[in-house]
C-alpha positions in Angstrom: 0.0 0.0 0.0 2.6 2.7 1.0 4.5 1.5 -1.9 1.8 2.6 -4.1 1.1 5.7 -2.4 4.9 6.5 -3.1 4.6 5.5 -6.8 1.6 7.7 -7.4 3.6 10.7 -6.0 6.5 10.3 -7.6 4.5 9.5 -11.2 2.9 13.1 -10.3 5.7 14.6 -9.7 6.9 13.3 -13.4 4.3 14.8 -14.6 4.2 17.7 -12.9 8.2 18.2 -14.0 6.9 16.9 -17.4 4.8 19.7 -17.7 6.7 22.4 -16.6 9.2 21.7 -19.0 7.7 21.3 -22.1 5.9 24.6 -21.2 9.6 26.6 -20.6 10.3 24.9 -24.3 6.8 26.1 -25.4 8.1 29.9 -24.6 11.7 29.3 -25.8 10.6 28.4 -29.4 7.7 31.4 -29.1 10.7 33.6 -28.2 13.1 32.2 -31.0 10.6 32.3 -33.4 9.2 35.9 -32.9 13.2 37.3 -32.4 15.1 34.9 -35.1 12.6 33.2 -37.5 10.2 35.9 -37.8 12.2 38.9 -36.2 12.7 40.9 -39.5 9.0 40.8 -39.9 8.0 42.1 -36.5 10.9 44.4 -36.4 9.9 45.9 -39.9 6.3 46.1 -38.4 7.2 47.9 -35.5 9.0 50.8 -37.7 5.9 50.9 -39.5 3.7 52.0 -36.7 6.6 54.1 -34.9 8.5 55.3 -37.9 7.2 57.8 -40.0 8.4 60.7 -42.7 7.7 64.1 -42.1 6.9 66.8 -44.4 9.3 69.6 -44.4 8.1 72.7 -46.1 10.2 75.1 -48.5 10.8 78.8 -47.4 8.4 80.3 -49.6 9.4 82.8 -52.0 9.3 86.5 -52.1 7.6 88.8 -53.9 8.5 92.3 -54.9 7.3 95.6 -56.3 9.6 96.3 -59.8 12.1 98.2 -57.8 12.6 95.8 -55.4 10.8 96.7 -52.2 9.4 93.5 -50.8 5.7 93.2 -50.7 5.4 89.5 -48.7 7.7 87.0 -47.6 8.3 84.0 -45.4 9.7 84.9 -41.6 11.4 81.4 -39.7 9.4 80.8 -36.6 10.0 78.0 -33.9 9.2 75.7 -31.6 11.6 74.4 -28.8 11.3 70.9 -26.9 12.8 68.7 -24.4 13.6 65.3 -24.2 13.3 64.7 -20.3 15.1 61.3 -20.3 18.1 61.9 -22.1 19.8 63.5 -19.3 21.5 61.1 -16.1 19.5 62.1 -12.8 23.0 64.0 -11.5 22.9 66.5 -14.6 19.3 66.9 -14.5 20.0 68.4 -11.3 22.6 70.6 -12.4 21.5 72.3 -15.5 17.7 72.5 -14.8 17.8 74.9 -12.0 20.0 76.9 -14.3 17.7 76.8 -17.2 14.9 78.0 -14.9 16.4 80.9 -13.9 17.3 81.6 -17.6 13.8 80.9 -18.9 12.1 82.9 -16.1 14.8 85.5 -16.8 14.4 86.1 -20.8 10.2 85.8 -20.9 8.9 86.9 -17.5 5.9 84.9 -17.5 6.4 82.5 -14.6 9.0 82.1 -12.0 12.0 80.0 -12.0 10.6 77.7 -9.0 7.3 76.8 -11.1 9.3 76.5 -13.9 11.4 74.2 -12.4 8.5 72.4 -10.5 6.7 71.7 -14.6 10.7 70.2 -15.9 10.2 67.6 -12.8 6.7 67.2 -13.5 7.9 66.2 -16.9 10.4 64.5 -15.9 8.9 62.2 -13.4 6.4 61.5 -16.5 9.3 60.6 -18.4 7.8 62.8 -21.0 10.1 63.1 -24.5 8.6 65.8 -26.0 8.0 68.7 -23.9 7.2 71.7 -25.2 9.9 74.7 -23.7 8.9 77.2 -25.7 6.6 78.4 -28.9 6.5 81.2 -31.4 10.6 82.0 -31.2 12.6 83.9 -34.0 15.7 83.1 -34.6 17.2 85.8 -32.5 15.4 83.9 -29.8 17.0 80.6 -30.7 20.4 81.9 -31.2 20.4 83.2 -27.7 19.0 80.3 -25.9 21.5 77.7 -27.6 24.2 79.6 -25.8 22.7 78.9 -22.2 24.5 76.0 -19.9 22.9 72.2 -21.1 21.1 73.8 -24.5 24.6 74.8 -26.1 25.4 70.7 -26.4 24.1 68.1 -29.0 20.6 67.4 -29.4 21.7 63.6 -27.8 23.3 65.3 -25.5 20.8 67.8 -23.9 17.6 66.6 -25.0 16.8 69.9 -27.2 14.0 69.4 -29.8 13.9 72.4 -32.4 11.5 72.2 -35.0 11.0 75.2 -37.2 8.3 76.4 -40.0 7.1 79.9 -41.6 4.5 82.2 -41.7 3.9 84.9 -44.2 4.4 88.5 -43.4 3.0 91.4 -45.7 5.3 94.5 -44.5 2.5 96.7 -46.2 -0.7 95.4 -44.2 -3.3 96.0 -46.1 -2.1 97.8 -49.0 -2.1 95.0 -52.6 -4.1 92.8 -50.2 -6.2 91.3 -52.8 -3.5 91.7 -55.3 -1.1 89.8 -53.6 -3.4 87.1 -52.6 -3.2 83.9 -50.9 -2.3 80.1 -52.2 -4.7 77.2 -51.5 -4.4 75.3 -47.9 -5.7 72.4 -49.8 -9.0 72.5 -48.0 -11.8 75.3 -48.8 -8.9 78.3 -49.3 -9.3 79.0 -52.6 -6.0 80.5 -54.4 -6.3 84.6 -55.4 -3.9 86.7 -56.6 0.1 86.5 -57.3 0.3 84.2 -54.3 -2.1 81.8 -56.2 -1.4 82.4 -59.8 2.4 81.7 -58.9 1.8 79.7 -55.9 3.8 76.4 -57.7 7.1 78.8 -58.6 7.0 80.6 -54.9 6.3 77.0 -52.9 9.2 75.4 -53.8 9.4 71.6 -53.0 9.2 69.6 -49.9 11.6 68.0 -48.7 11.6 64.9 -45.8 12.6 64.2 -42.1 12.5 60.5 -40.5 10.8 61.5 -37.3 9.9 58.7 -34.0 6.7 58.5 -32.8 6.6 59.1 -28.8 4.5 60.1 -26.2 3.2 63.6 -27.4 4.4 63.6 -30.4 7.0 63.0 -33.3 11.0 63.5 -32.8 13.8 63.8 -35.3 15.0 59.9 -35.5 18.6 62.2 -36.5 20.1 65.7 -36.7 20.2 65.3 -40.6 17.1 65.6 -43.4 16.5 62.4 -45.3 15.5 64.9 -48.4 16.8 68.7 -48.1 14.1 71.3 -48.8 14.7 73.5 -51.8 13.3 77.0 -51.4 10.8 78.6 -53.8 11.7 81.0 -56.5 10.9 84.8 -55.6 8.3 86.5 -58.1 8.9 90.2 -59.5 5.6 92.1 -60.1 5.1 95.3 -61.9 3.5 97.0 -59.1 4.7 100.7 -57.6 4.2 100.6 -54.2 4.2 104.6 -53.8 1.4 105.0 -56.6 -0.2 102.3 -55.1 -0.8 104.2 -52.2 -1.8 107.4 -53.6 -4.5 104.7 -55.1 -5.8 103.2 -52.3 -6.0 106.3 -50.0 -8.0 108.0 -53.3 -10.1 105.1 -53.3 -11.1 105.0 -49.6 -11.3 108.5 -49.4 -13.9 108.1 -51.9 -15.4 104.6 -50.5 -15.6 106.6 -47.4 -17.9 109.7 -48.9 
């Protein structure tokens, strides 16, 4: 009797041991299958959904009156972010307090405490792509890559600068209609020089490989994949100061 009690445990515990390890073999060939067999395909579908090619836009070209005098053009604005887990927790202790007291310093809208208090919040969130700072010129952005941390590498300090234009017509008002706007593609219908020669002053596109994260997209490396090339500037026959005599005739008379 005992003897059989003794072989039932001991055929259990084969079983059991059995069991155990054809399941550990069950996981290694899972694992060498997903990583060797079939690794290029996962790999290839994971840069798919994390991967993607951004669309960098042209500096748009100018236009000018016959003499010269500049009637629109594109002005460089942009956008600074901050990769909170690049730097080691010793040097995020050193250089945030600093930049801080710099960023409290140049825009005066918070303090340097709650703007260190948001870089831990981000930090602690392990948040890649927090935005430092929108709207900058490139006065702005020459300054603030001299300050302590923001003068190294992008790998380096985490720094995120992504840049596009807007148009700016020195003259207001004056040729509105005449210089027009190009289509955005949606219900903005092109009007004027801007649309009649909107495929001369665009330019063409070029490309950036940017990495999806949390909040966003970031630059996978320093360097375009396809360089821009700006758009060609447009001469018009327009007078600006006869122009002007115009319009004020006009609205003096619009006006009566």
């Amino acid at each position: 009797m005992a003897s059989n009690i003794k072989k039932s445990i001991l055929n259990r515990i084969l079983f059991s041991f059995v069991c155990v390890v054809a399941f550990a073999g069950l996981i290694v060939w899972y694992i060498i299958n997903i990583q060797v067999v079939n690794g290029s395909k996962w790999r290839a579908l994971s840069d798919s959904l994390t991967l993607k090619y951004k669309v960098i836009q042209a500096v748009r070209g100018n236009i000018y009156t016959y003499d010269g005098i500049l009637l629109a053009t594109s002005v460089p604005r942009y956008e600074l972010r901050l990769d909170m887990t690049v730097l080691a927790d010793d040097s995020f202790r050193k250089y945030m307090p600093l930049l801080a007291q710099n960023m409290a310093s140049k825009f005066a809208d918070k303090s340097a405490a709650e703007y260190l208090l948001s870089f831990r919040a981000a930090r602690r969130d392990g948040n890649r792509y927090y935005l430092l700072r929108k709207k900058l010129n490139f006065l702005d952005i020459k300054e603030i890559k001299t300050w302590p941390l923001l003068n190294k590498s992008r790998f380096k300090s985490g720094l995120i600068v992504e840049e596009d234009n807007y148009r700016v017509l020195p003259f207001k008002n004056l040729l509105l209609r005449t210089i027009g706007r190009a289509s955005n593609g949606k219900n903005q219908k092109p009007v004027g020089i801007e649309g009649a020669f909107d495929q001369l002053l665009a330019g063409t596109t070029g490309r950036r490989l940017v990495q999806k994260i949390s909040g966003g997209y970031r630059p996978v490396n320093d360097n375009n994949e396809l360089e821009p090339v700006d758009g060609k500037d447009v001469y018009t026959t327009i007078d600006v100061h006869l122009q002007d005599i115009v319009n004020n005739a006009l609205l003096n008379a619009v006006t009566k």
